[in-house]
N, C-alpha and C positions, 0 to 999 in steps of 0.2 A: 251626417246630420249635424245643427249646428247645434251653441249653445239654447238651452230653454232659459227663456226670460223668465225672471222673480215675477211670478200672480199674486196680484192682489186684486182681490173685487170679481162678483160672479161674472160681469162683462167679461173681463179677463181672459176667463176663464173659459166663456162660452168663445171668443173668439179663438182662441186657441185651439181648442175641441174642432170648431167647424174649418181651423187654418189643417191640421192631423186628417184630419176627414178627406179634404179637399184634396192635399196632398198625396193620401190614400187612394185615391180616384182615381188622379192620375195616373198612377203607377200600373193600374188596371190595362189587362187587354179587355178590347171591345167585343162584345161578344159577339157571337158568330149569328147571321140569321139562318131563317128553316132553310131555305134554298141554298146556303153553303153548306150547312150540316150535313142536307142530303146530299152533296154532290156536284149541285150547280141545275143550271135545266139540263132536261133534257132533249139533245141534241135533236130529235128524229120527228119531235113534233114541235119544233121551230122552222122544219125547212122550208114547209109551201105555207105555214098561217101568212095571212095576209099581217100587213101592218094597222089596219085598222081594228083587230080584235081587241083592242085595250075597252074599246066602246059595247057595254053590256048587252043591247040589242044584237050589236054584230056577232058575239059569239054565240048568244042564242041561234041566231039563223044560221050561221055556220055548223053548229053541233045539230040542228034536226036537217039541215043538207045530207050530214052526214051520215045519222041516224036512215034514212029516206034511203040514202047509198044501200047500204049496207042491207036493209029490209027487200029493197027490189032484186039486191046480186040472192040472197041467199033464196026467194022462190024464185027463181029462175033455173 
C-alpha cells in the first residue's frame, strides 16, 4: 500500500474514506448465488424441459400436463 497523503479539509477526507472503501471492494470475492450454493441445477429436470419454459404461461401448462400425468397413471 502506498504512502497516505496529508488531509486536510472534510472533502479530503470523505474522498479518501470512499477511495479505502472502493478499494476494499475490490479486493472482495463476489458472492456466490442460491443456485451455486446449492450445487448448480439440477441435472435430471433439465433434460426433456422444453426451451420455452422461461415463458410463465408455458410452465404453468407444462406443470398441470404433468400434474394430469401423474393423476391418470396413479387410478389406473
Amino acid at each position: 500500500m502506498g504512502k497516505l497523503p496529508v488531509i486536510s479539509g472534510k472533502k479530503c477526507v470523505q474522498a479518501l474514506l470512499k477511495k479505502l472503501i472502493y478499494e476494499h471492494w475490490l479486493t472482495l470475492n463476489p458472492r456466490q448465488t442460491i443456485v451455486e450454493r446449492r450445487g448448480g441445477h439440477p441435472k435430471y429436470l433439465l433434460q426433456d424441459a422444453s426451451s420455452d419454459l422461461s415463458l410463465r404461461e408455458n410452465r404453468k401448462q407444462a406443470i398441470a400436463e404433468k400434474i394430469q400425468q401423474s393423476h391418470q397413471q396413479s387410478y389406473l
